[in-house]
One Martini backbone bead per residue (centre of mass of N, CA, C, O) as a GRO file, in nm:
protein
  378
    1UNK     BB    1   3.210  -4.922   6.082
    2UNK     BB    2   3.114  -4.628   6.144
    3UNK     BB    3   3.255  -4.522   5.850
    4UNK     BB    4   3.041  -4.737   5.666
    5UNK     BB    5   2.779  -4.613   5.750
    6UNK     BB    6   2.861  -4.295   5.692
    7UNK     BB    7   2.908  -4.357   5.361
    8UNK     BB    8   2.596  -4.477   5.330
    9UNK     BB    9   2.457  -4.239   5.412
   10UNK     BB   10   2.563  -4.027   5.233
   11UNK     BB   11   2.472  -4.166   4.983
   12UNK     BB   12   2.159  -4.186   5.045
   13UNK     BB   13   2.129  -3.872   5.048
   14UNK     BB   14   2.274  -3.808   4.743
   15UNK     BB   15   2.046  -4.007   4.616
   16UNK     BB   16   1.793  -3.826   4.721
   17UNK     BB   17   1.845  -3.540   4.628
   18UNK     BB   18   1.870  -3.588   4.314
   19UNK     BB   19   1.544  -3.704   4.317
   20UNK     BB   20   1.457  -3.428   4.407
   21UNK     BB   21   1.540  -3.253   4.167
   22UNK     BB   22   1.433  -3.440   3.918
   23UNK     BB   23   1.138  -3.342   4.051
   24UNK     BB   24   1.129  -3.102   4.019
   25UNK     BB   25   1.170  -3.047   3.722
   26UNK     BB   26   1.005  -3.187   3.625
   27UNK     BB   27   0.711  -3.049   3.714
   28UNK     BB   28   0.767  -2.790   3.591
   29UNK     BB   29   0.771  -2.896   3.305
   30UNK     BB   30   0.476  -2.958   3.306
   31UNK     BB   31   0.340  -2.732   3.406
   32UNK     BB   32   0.442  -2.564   3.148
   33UNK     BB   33   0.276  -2.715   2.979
   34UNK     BB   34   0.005  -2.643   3.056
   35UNK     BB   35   0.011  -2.348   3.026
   36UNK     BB   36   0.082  -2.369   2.691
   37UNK     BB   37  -0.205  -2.481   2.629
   38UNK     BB   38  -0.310  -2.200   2.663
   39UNK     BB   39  -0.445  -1.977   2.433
   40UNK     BB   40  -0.401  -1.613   2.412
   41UNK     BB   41  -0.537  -1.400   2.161
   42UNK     BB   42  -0.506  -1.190   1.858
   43UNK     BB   43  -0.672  -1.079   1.614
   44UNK     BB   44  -0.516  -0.854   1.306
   45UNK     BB   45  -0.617  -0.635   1.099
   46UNK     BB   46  -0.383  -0.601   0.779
   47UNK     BB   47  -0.569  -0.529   0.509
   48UNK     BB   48  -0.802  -0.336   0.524
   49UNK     BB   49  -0.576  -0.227   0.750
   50UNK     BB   50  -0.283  -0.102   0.763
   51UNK     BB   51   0.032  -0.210   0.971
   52UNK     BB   52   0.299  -0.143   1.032
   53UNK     BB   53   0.536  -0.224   1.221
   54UNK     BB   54   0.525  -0.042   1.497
   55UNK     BB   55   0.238  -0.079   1.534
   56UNK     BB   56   0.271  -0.417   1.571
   57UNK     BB   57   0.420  -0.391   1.836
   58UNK     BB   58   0.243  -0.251   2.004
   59UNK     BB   59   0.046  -0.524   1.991
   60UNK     BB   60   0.277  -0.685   2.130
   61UNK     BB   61   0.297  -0.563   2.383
   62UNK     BB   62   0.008  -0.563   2.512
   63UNK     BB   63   0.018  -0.908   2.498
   64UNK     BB   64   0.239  -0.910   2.694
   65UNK     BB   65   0.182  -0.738   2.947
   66UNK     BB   66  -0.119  -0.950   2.970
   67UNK     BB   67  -0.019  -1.271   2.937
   68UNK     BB   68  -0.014  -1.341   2.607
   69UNK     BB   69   0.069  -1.583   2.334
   70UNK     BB   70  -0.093  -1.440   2.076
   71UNK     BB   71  -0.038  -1.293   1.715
   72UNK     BB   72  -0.282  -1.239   1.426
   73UNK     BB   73  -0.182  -1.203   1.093
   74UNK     BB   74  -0.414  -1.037   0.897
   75UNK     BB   75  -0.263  -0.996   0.539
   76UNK     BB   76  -0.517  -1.102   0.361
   77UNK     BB   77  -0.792  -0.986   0.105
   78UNK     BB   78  -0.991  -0.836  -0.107
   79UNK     BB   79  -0.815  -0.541  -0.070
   80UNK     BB   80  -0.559  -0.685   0.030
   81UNK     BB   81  -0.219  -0.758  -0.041
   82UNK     BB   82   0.016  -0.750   0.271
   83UNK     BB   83   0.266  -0.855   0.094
   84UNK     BB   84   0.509  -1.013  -0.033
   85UNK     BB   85   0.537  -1.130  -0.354
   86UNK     BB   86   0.691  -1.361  -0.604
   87UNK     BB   87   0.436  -1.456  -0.725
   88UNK     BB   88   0.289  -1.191  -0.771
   89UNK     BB   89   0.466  -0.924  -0.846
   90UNK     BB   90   0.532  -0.801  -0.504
   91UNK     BB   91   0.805  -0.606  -0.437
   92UNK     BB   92   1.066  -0.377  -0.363
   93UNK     BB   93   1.190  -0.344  -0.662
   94UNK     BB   94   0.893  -0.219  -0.757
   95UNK     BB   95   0.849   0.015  -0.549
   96UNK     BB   96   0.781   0.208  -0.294
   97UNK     BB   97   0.906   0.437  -0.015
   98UNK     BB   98   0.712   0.546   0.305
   99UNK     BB   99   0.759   0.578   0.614
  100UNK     BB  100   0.849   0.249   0.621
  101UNK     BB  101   0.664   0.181   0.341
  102UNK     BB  102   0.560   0.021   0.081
  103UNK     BB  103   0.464   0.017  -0.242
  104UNK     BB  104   0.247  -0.053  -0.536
  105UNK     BB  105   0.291   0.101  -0.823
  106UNK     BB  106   0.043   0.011  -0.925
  107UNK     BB  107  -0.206  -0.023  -0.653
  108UNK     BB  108  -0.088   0.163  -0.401
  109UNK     BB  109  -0.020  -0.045  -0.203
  110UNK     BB  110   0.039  -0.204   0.100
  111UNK     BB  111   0.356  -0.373   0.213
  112UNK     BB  112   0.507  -0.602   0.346
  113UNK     BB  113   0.832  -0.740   0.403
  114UNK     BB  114   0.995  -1.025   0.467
  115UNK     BB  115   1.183  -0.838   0.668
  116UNK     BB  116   0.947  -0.749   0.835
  117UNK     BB  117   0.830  -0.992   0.933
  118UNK     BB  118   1.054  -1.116   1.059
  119UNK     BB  119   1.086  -0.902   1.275
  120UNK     BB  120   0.809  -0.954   1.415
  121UNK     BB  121   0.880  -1.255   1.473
  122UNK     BB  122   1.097  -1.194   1.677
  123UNK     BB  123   1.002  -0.927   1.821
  124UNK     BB  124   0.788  -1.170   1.973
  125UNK     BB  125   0.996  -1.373   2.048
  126UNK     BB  126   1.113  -1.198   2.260
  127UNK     BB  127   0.831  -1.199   2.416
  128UNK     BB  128   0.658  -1.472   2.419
  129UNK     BB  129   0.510  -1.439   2.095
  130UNK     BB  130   0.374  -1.546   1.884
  131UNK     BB  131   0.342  -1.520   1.544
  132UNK     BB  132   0.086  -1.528   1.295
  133UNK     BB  133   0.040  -1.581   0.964
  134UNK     BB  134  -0.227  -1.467   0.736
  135UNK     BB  135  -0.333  -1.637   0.478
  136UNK     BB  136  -0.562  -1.627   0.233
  137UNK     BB  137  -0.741  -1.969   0.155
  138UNK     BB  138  -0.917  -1.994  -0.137
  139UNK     BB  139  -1.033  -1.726   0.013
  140UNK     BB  140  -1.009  -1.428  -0.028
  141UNK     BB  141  -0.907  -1.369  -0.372
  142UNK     BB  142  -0.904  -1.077  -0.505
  143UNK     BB  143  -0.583  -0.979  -0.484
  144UNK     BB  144  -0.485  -1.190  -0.622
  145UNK     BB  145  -0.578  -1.132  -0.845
  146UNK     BB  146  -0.514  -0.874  -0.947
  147UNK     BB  147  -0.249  -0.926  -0.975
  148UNK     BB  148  -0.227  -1.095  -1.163
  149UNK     BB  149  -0.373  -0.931  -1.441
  150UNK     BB  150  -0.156  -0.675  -1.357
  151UNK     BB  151   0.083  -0.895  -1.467
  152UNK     BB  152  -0.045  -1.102  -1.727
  153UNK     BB  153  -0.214  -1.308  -1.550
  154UNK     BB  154  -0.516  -1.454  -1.729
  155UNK     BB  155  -0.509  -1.717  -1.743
  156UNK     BB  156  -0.488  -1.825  -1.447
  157UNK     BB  157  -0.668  -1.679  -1.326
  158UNK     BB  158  -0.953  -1.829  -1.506
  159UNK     BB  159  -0.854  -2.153  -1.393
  160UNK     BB  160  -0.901  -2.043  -1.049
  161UNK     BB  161  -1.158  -1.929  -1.085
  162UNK     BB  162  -1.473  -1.923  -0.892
  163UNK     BB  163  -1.800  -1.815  -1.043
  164UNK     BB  164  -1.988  -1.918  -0.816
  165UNK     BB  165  -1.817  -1.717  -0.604
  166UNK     BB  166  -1.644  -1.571  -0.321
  167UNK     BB  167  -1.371  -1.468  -0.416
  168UNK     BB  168  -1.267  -1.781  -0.547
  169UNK     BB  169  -1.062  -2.079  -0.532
  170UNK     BB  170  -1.032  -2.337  -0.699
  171UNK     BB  171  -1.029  -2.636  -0.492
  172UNK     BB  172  -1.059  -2.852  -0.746
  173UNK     BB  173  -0.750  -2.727  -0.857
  174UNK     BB  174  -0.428  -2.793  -0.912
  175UNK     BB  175  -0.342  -2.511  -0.984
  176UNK     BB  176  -0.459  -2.378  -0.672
  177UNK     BB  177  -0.255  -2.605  -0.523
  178UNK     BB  178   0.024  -2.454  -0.630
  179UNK     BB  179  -0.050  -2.160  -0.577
  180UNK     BB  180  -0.059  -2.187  -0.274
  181UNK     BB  181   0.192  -2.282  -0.223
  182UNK     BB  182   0.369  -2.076  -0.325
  183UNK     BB  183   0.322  -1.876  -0.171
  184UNK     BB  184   0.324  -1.985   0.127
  185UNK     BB  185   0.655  -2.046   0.080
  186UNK     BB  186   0.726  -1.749   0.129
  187UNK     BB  187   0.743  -1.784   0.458
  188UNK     BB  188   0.779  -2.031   0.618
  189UNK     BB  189   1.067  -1.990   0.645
  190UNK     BB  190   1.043  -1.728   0.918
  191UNK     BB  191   0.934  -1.958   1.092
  192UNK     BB  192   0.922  -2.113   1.334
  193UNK     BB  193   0.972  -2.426   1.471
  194UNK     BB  194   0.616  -2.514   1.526
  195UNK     BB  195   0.470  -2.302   1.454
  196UNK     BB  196   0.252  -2.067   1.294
  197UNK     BB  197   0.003  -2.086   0.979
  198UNK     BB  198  -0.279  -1.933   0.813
  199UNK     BB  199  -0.550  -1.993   0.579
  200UNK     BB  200  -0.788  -1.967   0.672
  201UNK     BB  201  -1.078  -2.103   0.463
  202UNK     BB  202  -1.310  -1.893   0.468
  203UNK     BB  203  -1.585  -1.828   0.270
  204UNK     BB  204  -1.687  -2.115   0.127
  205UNK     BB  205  -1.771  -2.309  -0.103
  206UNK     BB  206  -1.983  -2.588   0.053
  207UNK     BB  207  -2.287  -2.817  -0.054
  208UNK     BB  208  -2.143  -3.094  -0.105
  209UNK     BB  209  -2.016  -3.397  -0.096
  210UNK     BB  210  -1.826  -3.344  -0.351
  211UNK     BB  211  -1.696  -3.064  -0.209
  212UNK     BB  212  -1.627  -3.192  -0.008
  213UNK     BB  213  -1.361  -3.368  -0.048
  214UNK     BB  214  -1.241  -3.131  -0.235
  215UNK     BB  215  -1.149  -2.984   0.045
  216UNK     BB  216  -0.989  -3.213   0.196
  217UNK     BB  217  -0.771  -3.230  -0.033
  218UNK     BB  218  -0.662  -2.942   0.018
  219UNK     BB  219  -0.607  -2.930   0.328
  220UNK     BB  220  -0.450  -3.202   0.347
  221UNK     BB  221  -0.221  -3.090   0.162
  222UNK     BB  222  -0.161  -2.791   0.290
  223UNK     BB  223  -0.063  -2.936   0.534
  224UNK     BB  224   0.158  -3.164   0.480
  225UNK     BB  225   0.320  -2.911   0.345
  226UNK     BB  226   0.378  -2.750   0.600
  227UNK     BB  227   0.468  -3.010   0.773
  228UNK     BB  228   0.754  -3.009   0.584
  229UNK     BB  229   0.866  -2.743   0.742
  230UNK     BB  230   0.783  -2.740   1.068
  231UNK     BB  231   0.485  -2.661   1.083
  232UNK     BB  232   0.161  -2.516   1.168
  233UNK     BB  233  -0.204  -2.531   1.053
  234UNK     BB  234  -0.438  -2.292   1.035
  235UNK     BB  235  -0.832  -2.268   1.047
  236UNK     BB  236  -1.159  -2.192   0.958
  237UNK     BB  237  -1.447  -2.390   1.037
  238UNK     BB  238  -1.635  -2.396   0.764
  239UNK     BB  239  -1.488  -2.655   0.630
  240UNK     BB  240  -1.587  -2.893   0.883
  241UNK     BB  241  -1.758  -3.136   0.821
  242UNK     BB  242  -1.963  -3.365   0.949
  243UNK     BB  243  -1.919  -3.595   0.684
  244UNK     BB  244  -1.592  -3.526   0.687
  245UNK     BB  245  -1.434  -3.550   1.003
  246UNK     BB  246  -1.231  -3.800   0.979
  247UNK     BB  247  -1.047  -3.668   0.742
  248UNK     BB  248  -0.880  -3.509   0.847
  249UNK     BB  249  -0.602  -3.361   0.974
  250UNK     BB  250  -0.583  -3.328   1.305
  251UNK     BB  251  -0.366  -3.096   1.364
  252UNK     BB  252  -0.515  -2.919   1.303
  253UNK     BB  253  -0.619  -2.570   1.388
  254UNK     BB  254  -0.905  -2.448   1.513
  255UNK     BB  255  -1.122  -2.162   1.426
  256UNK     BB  256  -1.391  -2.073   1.630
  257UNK     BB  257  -1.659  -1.880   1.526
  258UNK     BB  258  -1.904  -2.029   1.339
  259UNK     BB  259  -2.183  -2.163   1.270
  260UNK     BB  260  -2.404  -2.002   1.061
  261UNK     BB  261  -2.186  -1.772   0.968
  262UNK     BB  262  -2.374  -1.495   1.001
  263UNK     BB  263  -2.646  -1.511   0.879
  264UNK     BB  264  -2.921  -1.304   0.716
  265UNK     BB  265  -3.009  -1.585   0.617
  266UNK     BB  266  -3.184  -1.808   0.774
  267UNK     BB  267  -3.138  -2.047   0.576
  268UNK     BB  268  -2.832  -2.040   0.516
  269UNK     BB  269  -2.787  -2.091   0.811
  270UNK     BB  270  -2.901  -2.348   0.844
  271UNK     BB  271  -2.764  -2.497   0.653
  272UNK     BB  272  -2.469  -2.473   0.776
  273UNK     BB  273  -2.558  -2.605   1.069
  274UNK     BB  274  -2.593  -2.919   0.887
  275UNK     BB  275  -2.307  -2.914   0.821
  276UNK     BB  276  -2.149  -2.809   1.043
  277UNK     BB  277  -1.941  -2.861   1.252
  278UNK     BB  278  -1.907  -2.863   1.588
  279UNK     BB  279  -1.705  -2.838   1.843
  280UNK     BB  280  -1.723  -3.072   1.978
  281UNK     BB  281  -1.719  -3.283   1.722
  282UNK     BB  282  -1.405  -3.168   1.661
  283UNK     BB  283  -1.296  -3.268   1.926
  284UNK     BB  284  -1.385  -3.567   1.932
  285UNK     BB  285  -1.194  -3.614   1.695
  286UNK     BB  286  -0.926  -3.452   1.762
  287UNK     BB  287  -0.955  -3.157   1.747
  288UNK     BB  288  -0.838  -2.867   1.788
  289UNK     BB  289  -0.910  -2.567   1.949
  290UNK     BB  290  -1.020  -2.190   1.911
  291UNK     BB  291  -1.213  -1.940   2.079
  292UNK     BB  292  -1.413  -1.674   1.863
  293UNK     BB  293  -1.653  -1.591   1.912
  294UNK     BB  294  -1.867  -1.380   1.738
  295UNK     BB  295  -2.047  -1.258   1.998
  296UNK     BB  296  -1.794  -1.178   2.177
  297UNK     BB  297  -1.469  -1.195   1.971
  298UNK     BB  298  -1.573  -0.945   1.783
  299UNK     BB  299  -1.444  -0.659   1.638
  300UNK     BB  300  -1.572  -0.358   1.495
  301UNK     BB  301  -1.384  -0.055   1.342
  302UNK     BB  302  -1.530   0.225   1.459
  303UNK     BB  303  -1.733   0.481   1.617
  304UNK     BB  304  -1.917   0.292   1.787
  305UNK     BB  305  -1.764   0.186   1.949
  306UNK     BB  306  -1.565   0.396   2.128
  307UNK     BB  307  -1.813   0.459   2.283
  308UNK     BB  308  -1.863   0.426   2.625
  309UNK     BB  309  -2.135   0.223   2.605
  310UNK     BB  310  -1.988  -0.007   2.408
  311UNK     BB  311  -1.765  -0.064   2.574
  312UNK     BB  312  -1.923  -0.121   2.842
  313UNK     BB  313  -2.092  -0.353   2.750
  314UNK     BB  314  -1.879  -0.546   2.623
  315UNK     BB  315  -1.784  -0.608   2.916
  316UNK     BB  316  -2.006  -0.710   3.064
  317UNK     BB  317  -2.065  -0.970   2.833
  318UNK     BB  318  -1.802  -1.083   2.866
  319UNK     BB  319  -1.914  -1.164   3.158
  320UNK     BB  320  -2.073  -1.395   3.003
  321UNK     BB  321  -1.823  -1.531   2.956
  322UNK     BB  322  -1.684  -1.857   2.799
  323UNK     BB  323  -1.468  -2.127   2.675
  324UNK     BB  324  -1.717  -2.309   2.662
  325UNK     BB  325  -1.839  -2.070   2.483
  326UNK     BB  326  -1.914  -2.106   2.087
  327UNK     BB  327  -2.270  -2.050   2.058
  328UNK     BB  328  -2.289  -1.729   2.102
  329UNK     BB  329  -2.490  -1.788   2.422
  330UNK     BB  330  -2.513  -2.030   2.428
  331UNK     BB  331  -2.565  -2.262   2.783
  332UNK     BB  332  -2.680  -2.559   2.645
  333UNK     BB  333  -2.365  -2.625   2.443
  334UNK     BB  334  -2.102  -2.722   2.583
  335UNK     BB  335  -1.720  -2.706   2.606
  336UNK     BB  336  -1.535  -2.934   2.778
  337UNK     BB  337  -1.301  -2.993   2.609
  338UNK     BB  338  -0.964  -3.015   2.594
  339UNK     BB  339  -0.932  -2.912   2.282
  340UNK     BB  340  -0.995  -2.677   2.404
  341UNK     BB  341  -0.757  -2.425   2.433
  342UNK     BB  342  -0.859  -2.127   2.354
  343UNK     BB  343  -0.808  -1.781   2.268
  344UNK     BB  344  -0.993  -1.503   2.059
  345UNK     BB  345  -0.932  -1.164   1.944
  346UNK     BB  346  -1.108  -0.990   1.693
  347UNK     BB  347  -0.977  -0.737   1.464
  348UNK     BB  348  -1.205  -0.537   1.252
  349UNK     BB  349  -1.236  -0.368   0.966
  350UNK     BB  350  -1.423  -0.084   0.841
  351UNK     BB  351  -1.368   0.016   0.544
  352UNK     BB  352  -1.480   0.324   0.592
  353UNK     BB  353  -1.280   0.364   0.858
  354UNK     BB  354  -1.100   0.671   0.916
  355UNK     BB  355  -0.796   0.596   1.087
  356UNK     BB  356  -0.525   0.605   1.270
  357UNK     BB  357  -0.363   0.376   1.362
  358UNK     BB  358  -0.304   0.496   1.638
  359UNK     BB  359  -0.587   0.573   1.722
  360UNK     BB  360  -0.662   0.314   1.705
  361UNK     BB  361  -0.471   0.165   1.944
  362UNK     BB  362  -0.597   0.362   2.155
  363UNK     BB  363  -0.876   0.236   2.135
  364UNK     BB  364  -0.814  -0.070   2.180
  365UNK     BB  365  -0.686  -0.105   2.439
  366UNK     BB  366  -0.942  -0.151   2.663
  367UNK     BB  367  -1.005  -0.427   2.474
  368UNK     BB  368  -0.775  -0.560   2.562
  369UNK     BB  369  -0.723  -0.522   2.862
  370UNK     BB  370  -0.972  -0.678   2.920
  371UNK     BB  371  -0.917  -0.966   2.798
  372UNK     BB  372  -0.643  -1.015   2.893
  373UNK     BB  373  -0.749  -0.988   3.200
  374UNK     BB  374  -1.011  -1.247   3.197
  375UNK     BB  375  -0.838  -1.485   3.085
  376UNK     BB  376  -0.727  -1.525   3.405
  377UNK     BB  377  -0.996  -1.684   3.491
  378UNK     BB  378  -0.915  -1.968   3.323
   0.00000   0.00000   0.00000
C-alpha cells in the first residue's frame, strides 16, 4: 500500500514538472512575442549617396551593437537606381568594377549587384537585424526613366511617366503596375521569408476621389504580389487618404513620416492634411505603423549637422519626444494605439555634400548611437 501511494506521489510530481517546465517555455516565447513587437530601425540613404558592402556592414553593426532590429536601404530615387536589374538592363556583366563596386557604363552610376544584396541581408540575418530593400515606385522614378530611354525603351518610358507629376510613373496604368512588379520581383527571392521590402510610394500626386482609388488599386495590387512571394510590404504615409483608408489590404506596414508633407507652401500643406489620414487614423482602421516623425527623426547629411551645436541640440531635442508623438511636436494629439509598433531614424543625403563613406559614418555614429540609446526608454 505504501509503495503504491509512492508511486502515485512520484507521477503527480512528475507531471507537475512537466506542467511547469511547459509554462516557463510558453511564457519566455510569449515575452519574445512582446519584445519582437517593438521594432527599432534606421532608415539609410543608398540611393543619393551611394555606400558599398563593407559601409553598408559597418551600419548593420552600429545597429546591432545597441539592440536596434532594422535597417532600411533606400536604393532607388530620382539621382541612382542603386541595384542590379535585368528588367531595366543594369547588369554585372555590362558594366565595370572598381574598388568592390559596379558601376553603369552608360550612367557611370555605382549599383549593388543583387549577389551583394543578398550577402548584406544575411549578414543582418545573422546578427538578428532584418535588412529592408527600399525600392521606390511609383514616385521618385527618374532613374528608372533615364535607364529606360538610354537602353531604347522610349515608347514604355512615354506611356508609364506621369507628364503632370513629380517624377513620377502613372499608377493607374495597367503597364507601370507590370512594369513595377518586374522590378520588384527581382529582390523578393533575396529576401527571407516573412520579412519585408519596401516600395516607398512617398510624394505622388492624389488629389481627387478619383485618384485616390486608383492608387488604392496600385498599392493593394503590388502588396497582394508581394504577399505571394511571403514577403510584407512597407509604403510611406503619403497615399493613405482618410476617404479611402478602409479600402487598402491592412497587413501594409506603413512608415509615418509626415501629416502635411512639409511643405513650404502653407496651402499645399493644408491640402495633403485635408487629405491624409493620420497615424492614430490609420491605426485605428487597422494598419500598424512605424513612427518617423520627420520633425524628430529626419536628419539631412551635410556640414551644418556635424557641428557640435547642432549635435548636442538635436540630442536635447529628441529628448522631448516619444513614439506616440507622431505630429511634428504636437503633444496634444498623440498615438496611444498598440498598432503604433516601433520607430525609425532617417538618414538622407543633401545632393551638394561631398564627403567619404568613412567620414560620413564616422560623423553619423554619435546620432545612431544617441537614438537607439533613446529608443530602450520606450
Amino acid at each position: 500500500m505504501k509503495s503504491s501511494k509512492s508511486f502515485y506521489t512520484i507521477v503527480f510530481l512528475l507531471i507537475t514538472i512537466v506542467f511547469a517546465v511547459i509554462a516557463i517555455i510558453f511564457y519566455r516565447q510569449l515575452t519574445n512575442v512582446k519584445a519582437v513587437k517593438k521594432q527599432v530601425g534606421i532608415s539609410l540613404d543608398c540611393a543619393r549617396s551611394f555606400k558599398d558592402v563593407n559601409t553598408i556592414k559597418k551600419y548593420i553593426n552600429e545597429v546591432h551593437e545597441y539592440k536596434g532590429t532594422y535597417l532600411t536601404l533606400h536604393l532607388t530615387d530620382n539621382e541612382n537606381f542603386a541595384l542590379e536589374s535585368n528588367t531595366l538592363h543594369q547588369n554585372t556583366k555590362d558594366s565595370y568594377y572598381k574598388s568592390g563596386v559596379y558601376y553603369n557604363k552608360k550612367t557611370k552610376l555605382p549599383f549593388l549587384s543583387k549577389e551583394q544584396l543578398k550577402d548584406i541581408i544575411n549578414y543582418g540575418y545573422n546578427q538578428n537585424i532584418e535588412i529592408i530593400p527600399e525600392v521606390d515606385v511609383p514616385g521618385h522614378a527618374q532613374s528608372i526613366f533615364n535607364l529606360l530611354k538610354i537602353n531604347g525603351e522610349d515608347t514604355l518610358y512615354r506611356q508609364i511617366v506621369r507628364n503632370d507629376g513629380y517624377n513620377e510613373m502613372d499608377y493607374s496604368n495597367p503597364k507601370t503596375i507590370k512594369l513595377s512588379k518586374r522590378i520588384i520581383s527581382e529582390y523578393l527571392p533575396l529576401i527571407k521569408p516573412h520579412a519585408h521590402i519596401s516600395i516607398g510610394g512617398d510624394e505622388i500626386t492624389v488629389a481627387n476621389n478619383k485618384q485616390e482609388n486608383q492608387i488604392v488599386k496600385y498599392i493593394n495590387d503590388m502588396d497582394n504580389y508581394v504577399n505571394q512571394h511571403n514577403i510584407k510590404m512597407i509604403m510611406w504615409n503619403d497615399a493613405f487618404h482618410k476617404n479611402v483608408i478602409n479600402q487598402y489590404n491592412k497587413n501594409i506596414l506603413i512608415d509615418y513620416w509626415s501629416y502635411s508633407g512639409q511643405r513650404a507652401n502653407k496651402e499645399q500643406s493644408d491640402r495633403n492634411m485635408a487629405l491624409r489620414a493620420t497615424m492614430p487614423e490609420l491605426n485605428k482602421a487597422g494598419l500598424k505603423t512605424i513612427n518617423c516623425n520627420f520633425y524628430y527623426l529626419y536628419l539631412i547629411a551635410n556640414e551644418k549637422l556635424f557641428n557640435q551645436h547642432n549635435i548636442q541640440f538635436w540630442k536635447n531635442s529628441l529628448k522631448q519626444w516619444d513614439p506616440q508623438i507622431w505630429n511634428n511636436n504636437d503633444t496634444n494629439h498623440l498615438d496611444k494605439s498598440k498598432k503604433n509598433i516601433g520607430m525609425q531614424l532617417s538618414i538622407w543625403n543633401d545632393d551638394n555634400y561631398n564627403i567619404s563613406n568613412l567620414n560620413l559614418y564616422n560623423n553619423l555614429k554619435t546620432y545612431i548611437k544617441s537614438y537607439l540609446s533613446y529608443s530602450k526608454s520606450f
